[in-house]
C-alpha positions in Angstrom: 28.2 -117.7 -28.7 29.9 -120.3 -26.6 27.8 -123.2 -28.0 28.8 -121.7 -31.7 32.6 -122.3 -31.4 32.4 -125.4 -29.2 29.9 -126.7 -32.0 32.7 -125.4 -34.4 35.9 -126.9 -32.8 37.1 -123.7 -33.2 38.4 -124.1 -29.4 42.6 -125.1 -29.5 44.6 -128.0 -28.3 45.5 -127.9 -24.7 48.9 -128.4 -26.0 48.8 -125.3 -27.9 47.4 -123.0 -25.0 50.4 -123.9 -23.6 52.4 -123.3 -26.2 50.5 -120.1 -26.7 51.2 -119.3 -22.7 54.8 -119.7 -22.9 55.4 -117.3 -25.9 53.9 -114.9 -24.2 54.9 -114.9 -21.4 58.3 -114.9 -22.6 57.1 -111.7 -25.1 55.9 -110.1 -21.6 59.2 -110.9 -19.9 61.3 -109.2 -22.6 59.1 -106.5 -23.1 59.4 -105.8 -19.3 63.2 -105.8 -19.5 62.8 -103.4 -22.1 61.1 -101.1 -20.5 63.5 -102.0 -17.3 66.6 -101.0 -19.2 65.2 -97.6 -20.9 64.3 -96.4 -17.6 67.9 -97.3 -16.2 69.2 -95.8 -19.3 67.4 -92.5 -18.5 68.1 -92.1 -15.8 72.1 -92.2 -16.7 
């Protein structure tokens, strides 16, 4: 399966891993401050 996508080129850019990265791990931070507030908000 690995030969199939590296003879594809289906693999991306290193610049867009790290694009790719960063929105996520921005999407996890504000999903964990979600989650962060509701619990403070609860327990109100």
């Amino acid at each position: 399966m690995q030969l199939g996508i590296k003879e594809d080129d289906l693999f991306p850019e290193p610049s867009e891993l790290r694009g790719l990265m960063a929105q996520l791990e921005a999407l996890l931070e504000l999903i964990e401050g979600n989650t962060k507030i509701q619990s403070n908000s609860e327990a109100a």
